[in-house]
N, C-alpha and C positions, 0 to 999 in steps of 0.2 A: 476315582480320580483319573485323569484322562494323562497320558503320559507322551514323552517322545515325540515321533513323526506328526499326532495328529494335535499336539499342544503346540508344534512348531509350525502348521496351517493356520493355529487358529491365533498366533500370535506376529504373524505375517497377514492376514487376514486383518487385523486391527492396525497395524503400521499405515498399511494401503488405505487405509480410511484416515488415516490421520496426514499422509503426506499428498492425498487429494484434497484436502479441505474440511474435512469435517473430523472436526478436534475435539469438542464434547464430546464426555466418555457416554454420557446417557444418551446423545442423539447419535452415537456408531452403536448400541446395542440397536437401540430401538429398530434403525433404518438395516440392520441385521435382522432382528426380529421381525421385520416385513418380508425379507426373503425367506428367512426359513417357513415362514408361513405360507407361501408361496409355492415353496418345493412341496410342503406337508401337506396342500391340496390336491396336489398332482399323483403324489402315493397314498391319499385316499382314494381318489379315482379309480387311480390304478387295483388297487386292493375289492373296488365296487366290481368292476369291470371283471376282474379274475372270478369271484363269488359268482358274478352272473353267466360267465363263460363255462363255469363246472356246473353249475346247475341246469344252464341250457335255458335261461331268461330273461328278461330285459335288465337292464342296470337300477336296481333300488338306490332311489335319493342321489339321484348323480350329482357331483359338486360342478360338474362344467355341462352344459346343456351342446345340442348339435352348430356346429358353427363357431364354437369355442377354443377348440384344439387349439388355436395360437396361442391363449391365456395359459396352457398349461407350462410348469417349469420344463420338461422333456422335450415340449416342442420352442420354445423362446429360448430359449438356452442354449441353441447351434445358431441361431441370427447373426446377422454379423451387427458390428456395436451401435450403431447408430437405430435400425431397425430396432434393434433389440431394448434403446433405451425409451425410444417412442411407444412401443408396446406395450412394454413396462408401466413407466408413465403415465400414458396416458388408458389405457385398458386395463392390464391388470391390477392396479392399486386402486382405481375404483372400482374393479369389479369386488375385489376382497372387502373394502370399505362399505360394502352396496350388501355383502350376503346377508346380514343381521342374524347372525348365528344358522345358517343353512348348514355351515361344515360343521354344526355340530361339536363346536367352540363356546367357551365364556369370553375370548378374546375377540372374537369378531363381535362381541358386543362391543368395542373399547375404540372402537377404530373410526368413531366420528369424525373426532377434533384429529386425526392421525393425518402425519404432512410428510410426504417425500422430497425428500433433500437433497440427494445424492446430485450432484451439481452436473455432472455432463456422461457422455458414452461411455468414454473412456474408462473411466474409474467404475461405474455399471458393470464393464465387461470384465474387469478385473476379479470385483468380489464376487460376481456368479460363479464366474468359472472356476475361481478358490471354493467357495461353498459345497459347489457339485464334487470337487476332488476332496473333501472330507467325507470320509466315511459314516453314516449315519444309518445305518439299517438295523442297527441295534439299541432299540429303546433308551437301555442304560449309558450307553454311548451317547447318545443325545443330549441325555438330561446332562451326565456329568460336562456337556464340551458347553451348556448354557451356564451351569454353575459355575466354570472355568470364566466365560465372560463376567458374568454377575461378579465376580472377584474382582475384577477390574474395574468396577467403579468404587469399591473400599477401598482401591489405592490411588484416586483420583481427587482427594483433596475432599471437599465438601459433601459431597453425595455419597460420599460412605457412611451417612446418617442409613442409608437404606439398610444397612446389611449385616445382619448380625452371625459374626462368625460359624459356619457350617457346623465345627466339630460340638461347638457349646450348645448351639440346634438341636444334634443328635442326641446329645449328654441331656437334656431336656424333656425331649420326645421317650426316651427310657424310661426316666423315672417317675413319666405317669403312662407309661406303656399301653400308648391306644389299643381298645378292643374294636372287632371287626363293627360291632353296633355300636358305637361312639358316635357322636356327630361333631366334629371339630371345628375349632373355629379361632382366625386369629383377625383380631379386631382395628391390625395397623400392619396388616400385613404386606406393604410393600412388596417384595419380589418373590413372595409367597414360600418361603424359604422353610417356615415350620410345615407348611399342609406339605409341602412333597417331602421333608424329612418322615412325617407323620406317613405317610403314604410308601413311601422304604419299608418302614418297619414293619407295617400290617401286611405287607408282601413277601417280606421275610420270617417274620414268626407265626403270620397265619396265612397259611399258603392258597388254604381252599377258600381264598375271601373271592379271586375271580373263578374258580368252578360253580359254586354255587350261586344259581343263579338269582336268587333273592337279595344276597351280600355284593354281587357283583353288581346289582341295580343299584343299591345302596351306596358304594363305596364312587362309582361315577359320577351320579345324581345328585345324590344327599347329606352325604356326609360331611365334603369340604365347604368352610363359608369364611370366606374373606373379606374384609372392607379397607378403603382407604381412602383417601382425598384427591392423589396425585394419578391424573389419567396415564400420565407417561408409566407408572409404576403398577399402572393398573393392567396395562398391556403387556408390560414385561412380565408380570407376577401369571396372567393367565396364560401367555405361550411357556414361561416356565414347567405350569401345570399341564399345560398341551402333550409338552415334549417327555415329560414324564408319564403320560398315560391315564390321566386324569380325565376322561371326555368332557365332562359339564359340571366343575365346582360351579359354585355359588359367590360368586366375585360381584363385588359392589360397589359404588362409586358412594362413598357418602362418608362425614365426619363422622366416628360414633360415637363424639361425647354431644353434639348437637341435639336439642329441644326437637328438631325438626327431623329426628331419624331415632326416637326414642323406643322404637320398636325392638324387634328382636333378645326380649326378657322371656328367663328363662328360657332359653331356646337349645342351648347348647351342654353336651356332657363332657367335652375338654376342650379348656383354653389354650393355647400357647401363643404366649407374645413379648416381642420386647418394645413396648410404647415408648412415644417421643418422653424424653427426660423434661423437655423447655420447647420456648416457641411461644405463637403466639395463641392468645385463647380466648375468644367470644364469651365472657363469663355470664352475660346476660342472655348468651344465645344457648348455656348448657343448661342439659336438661335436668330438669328442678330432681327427678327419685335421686338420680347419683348426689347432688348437692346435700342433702336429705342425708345420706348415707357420712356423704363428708364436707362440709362448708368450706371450698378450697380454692384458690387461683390455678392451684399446680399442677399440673394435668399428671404429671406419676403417679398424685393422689388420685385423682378421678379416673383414672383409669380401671384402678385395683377394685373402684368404687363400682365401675362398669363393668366389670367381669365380674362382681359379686351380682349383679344380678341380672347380665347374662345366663351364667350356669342354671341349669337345672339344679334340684333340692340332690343333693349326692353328687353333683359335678365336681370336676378336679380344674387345677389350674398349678401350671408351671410359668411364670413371667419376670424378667428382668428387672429389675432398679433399682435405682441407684442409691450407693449408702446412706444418703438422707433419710427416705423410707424411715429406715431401720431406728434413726437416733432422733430423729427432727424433736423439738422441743415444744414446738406452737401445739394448739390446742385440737388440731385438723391432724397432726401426725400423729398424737397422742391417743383420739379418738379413735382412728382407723386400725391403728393397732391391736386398742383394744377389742373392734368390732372381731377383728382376724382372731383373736386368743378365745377371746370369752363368747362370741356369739358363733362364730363359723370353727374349724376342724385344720388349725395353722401346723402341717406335715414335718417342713423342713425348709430350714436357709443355708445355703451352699452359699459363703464368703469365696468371693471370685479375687483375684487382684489387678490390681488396675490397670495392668498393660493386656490384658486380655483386648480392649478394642483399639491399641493403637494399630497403625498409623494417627490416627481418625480423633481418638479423644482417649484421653487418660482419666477416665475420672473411675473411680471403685464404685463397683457394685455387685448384688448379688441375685442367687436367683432364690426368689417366694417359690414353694408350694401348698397350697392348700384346698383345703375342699370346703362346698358350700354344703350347711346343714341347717343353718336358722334354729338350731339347739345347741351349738358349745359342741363340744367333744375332745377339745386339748387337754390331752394329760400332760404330754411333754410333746418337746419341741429338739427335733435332731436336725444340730448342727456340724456343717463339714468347714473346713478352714482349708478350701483349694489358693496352694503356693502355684502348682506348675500347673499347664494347661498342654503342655507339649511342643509349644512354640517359644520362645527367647521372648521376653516381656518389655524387647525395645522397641523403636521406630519400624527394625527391617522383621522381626517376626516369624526366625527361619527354625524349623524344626530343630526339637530337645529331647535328649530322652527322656528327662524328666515329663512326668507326666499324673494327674490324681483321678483323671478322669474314669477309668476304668476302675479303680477303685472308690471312687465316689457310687458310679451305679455298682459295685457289690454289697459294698457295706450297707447303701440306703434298700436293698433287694434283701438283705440279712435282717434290716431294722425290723421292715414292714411283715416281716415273716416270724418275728419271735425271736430272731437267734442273734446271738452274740452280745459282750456288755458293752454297753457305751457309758459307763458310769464315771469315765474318766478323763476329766475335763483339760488333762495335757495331754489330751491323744488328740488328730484331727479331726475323727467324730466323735461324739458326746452327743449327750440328750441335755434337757434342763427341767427341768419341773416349772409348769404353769403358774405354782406359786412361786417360783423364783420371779421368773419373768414379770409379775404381776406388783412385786414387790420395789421392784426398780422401775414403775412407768411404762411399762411395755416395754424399754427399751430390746430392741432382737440384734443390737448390734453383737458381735463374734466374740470381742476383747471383752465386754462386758463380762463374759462367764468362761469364756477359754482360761484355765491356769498355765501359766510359763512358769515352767522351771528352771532355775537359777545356781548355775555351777560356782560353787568356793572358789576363789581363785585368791592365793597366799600370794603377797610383797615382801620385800627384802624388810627392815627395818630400814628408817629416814639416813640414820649414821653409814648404814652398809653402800644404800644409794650415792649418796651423798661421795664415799669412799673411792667407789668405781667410776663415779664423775670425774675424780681426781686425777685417778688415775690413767686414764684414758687422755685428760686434757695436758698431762705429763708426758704421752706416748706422741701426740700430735703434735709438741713442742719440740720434742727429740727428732722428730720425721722433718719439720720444716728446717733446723741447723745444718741437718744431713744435705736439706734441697741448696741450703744459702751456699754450704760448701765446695757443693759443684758449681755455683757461675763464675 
């Protein structure tokens, strides 16, 4: 988390975009996003330059050729405003738009349709020269001051469709705890939110994934794969990954429940996603295996439908939705369910509550996990009933102490290990037995099989009430004489 001085840059930094003219939360990141890419070319350079200085050789893969030096951030960034926004303008954004992945980006694939906005000099000079006074030479710093932005459009009304709260990310990314060989993949990943939480972890709990240098090919190259529809979120999602350290996921422009992109089966060993709930949906345009799997309009079905056969045979998947899933009644909810119980390997449902995504929407949902097998494997199915999330469950969303999250991943790190009982269906985890769940319709909703317990609570008898009604209405009578007395 980014705090103090440099959250008060970066929150003055968006004002000045918004009282120059550009009021879109999504067109002030973006047209951000073009500068920090901009500066991020400049200390690649930089960084070539120094390699080839201690080596004593020419510059391998230089991003700015001879004759260039205006285009870099170092040198355009002391211009005075006018020069500086012609440059800009008119040189540097299409030179970025022109490399086709030379800097060694997934982003600079994204940057066809990409349009500069920023209306005049003035305001150009403005946010450079904020930009440059943010601090940015620390990776982590980076990532967290983009995440910082990315937050800002969850509190912009509509486009907080994009964003699925960071900490419930994390809380996800845990409990199927990427290995260094994983190949990850989120299939509506918008501003790519789970591959860099994924990409945290495997750098904090396995440290030697960049020493080694087979893993460190891997975790660059191969590992990340994202798709989406929206180019704008396409761009954000890959500088997101830029700025974290990610060199070249695998970022895609394509629907992936579409006929016409029905590739990428079995391909992947962890899912994480939270797909669109609604919207709209080409039913004639989806590809016939998913339909197959679930005869459906609703795309939360086809999705789950589509990450079953995405995964590899052993793949895992952690993904969002909403408590429909869980209870729906039609014969496409019922199915699907049953495919998760009886054919595949259904882990665990974490019952979320409903202010988890406000501002934005209230609506209850939970998160799935489970694994593909194409053999069955559910004995049981452990269920958590998260009340608190650590943030106040109204409109504003400001930190609680309450919080389950950290006890969600122990208890589920206890399950999968053997220890501990969950036999007890008024605690907030329990297990259920497959023939329970089987017996009721698949239903996986939480209430179905949580038991509340129910404290005695003794009344007066009707006469005694009734008594102290009395007399109290005797007491009120006495008080108002006393009031008449005094005018």
């Amino acid at each position: 988390m980014i705090t103090g001085e440099i959250r008060n840059k970066v929150d003055q930094l968006w004002n000045t975009f918004w009282s120059g003219g550009v009021s879109n939360p999504l067109s002030v990141i973006e047209q951000i996003t073009y500068l920090l890419f901009a500066k991020r070319l400049d200390d690649l350079h930089t960084a070539r330059e120094a390699q080839a200085n201690l080596l004593g050789g020419d510059v391998e893969n230089p991003v700015f050729e001879p004759g260039q030096d205006h285009l870099r951030w170092s040198r355009f960034k002391d211009f005075e405003p006018e020069r500086k926004f012609n440059v800009f303008k008119d040189e540097v954004f299409p030179f970025i738009k022109s490399l086709n992945g030379r800097a060694g980006s997934a982003y600079t694939r994204f940057m066809q349709d990409a349009v500069f906005i920023i209306p005049n000099p003035a305001l150009l000079d403005k946010v450079v020269n904020m930009i440059d006074a943010i601090p940015m030479e620390d990776r982590d710093t980076k990532g967290d001051l983009y995440e910082y932005m990315l937050s800002k459009i969850a509190t912009a009304g509509q486009n907080g469709q994009f964003r699925t709260p960071r900490h419930i990310i994390k809380m996800m990314v845990a409990l199927t705890a990427p290995t260094p060989k994983d190949i990850i993949c989120d299939p509506a990943c918008g501003t790519c939110g789970y591959l860099v939480a994924a990409a945290e972890y495997l750098e904090h709990h396995h440290k030697d994934i960049l020493l080694d240098k087979a893993l460190k090919e891997h975790f660059h190259h191969h590992m990340f794969h994202g798709s989406d529809f929206d180019s704008s979120m396409l761009r954000i999602g890959a500088m997101n990954m830029t700025l974290h350290g990610i060199d070249n996921p695998s970022i895609e422009n394509r629907d992936s429940l579409s006929e016409d992109h029905a590739g990428h089966r079995n391909a992947y060993t962890l899912i994480l996603a939270n797909p669109p709930f609604k919207g709209s949906l080409d039913y004639d345009g989806t590809a016939k295996d998913l339909l197959q799997v679930c005869k459906t309009k609703k795309t939360e079905l086809l999705f789950i439908s589509l990450f079953l056969k995405q995964l590899k045979p052993g793949g895992r998947c952690a993904c969002i939705v909403p408590d429909g899933v869980l209870f729906g009644s039609s014969n496409a909810h019922q199915e699907l369910r049953k495919t998760l119980v009886e054919e595949q390997k259904l882990d665990a449902i974490i019952s979320m509550p409903s202010g988890v995504f406000k501002p934005y929407a209230g609506v209850s949902t939970a998160v799935l996990v489970f694994t593909r097998t194409d053999s069955g494997g559910t004995d049981k199915v452990w269920f958590y009933d998260m009340q608190a999330d650590g943030f106040s469950l109204d409109d504003k969303r400001e930190p609680v102490a309450a919080n389950d999250i950290p006890d969600i991943i122990e208890q589920y790190q206890s399950y999968l290990a053997g220890n501990g009982d969950f036999s007890d269906k008024k605690a907030k985890a329990f297990t259920v037995d497959k023939a329970d769940i089987a017996a009721n319709k698949y239903d996986l909703s939480i209430n179905r099989y949580k038991e509340t317990e129910y404290q005695e609570v003794e009344y007066d008898p009707p006469q005694v009430i009734l008594d102290q009604l009395e007399a109290l209405e005797a007491e009120i009578q006495q008080d108002l004489k006393a009031l008449r007395g005094m005018l």
